[in-house]
C-alpha positions, 0 to 999 in steps of 0.5 A: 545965457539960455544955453548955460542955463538950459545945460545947468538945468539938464546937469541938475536934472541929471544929478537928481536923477542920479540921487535918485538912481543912488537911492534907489540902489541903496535901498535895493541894497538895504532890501536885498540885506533884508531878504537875505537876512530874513531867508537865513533866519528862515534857513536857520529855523527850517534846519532846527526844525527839520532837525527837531522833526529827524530827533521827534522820528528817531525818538518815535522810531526808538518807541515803536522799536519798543513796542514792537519788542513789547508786542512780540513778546505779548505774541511769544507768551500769546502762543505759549496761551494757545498752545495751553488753549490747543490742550484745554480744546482737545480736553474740552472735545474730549469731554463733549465727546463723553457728553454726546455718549451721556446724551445718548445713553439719555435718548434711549433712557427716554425712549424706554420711559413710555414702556415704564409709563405703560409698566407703571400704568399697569401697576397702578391698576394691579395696585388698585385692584390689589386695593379692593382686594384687600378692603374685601379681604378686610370685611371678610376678616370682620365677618371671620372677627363676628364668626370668632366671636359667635364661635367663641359665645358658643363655646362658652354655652358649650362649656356651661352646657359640658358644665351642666351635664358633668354636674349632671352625670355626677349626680348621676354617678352619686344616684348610681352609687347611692343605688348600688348602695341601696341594692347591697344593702338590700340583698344583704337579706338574701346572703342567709339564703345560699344559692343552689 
């Protein structure tokens, strides 16, 4: 009795430990369904992405490739501007060189101003003095301007004084005449008596 019921004991403890086994392994099948449905979910989303990652570069590629067909371009037309800027430079340097002439034909200008500051000094003096020539020049006019005028009184008294004596020297002539007068009429007597 106690050995069947002992081997009946160790069959229901070997059949529980199979269940067990089998469970276990069923589930270590359910699990490894999982993992490998989940590893193709994750290959599948990493093969659509690597794939959006190789269309996002091509498409980044394309854009660069453009741009750098835009950049080249903007270099060419670039060029094209330096090349007008090389001219403009050389137009530019001539010009300067033109200016650097012009300034120094302005130095020796500038070095000659003293000698027209001293020239104009010189004739500011001249200029004054000419000045205080002419103011005495001018008060000799007024003393020639009174002298005209004294002159020009005493020939009016000269003119009544050559008045007067040809008024005089009239009545002189008329005195002369009315003596000669009186003589001829005078000796008129004496025509009776002719002359030996």
């Amino acid at each position: 009795m106690n050995n069947s019921k002992s081997v009946e004991d160790m069959c229901e403890i070997v059949a529980g430990t199979m269940r067990d086994f089998r469970e276990g392994m069923d589930r270590s099948h359910q699990l490894s369904i999982r993992i490998g449905r989940r590893t193709t979910q994750i290959i599948r989303f990493g093969t659509i992405s690597v794939l959006a990652l190789a269309l996002a570069m091509f498409y980044l590629v394309y854009i660069l490739a453009q741009d750098f067909a835009r950049i080249t371009t903007s270099m060419d037309f670039m060029a094209e501007r330096m090349a007008s800027m090389e001219t403009h430079f050389a137009d530019v340097s001539g010009r300067l060189a033109h200016m650097d002439g012009t300034l120094s034909s302005m130095n020796q200008s500038v070095f000659v101003l003293p000698q027209i500051n001293q020239t104009l000094d010189v004739i500011g003096n001249s200029t004054w003095q000419m000045s205080g020539d002419m103011r005495g020049m001018l008060g000799n006019l007024e003393g020639m301007r009174g002298d005209v005028s004294s002159m020009s009184g005493n020939l009016d008294t000269m003119d009544q004084n050559v008045g007067g004596l040809n008024n005089s020297v009239q009545h002189m002539t008329g005195s002369v005449q009315r003596m000669d007068y009186g003589v001829h009429k005078m000796s008129r007597p004496m025509d009776f008596f002719p002359l030996k």
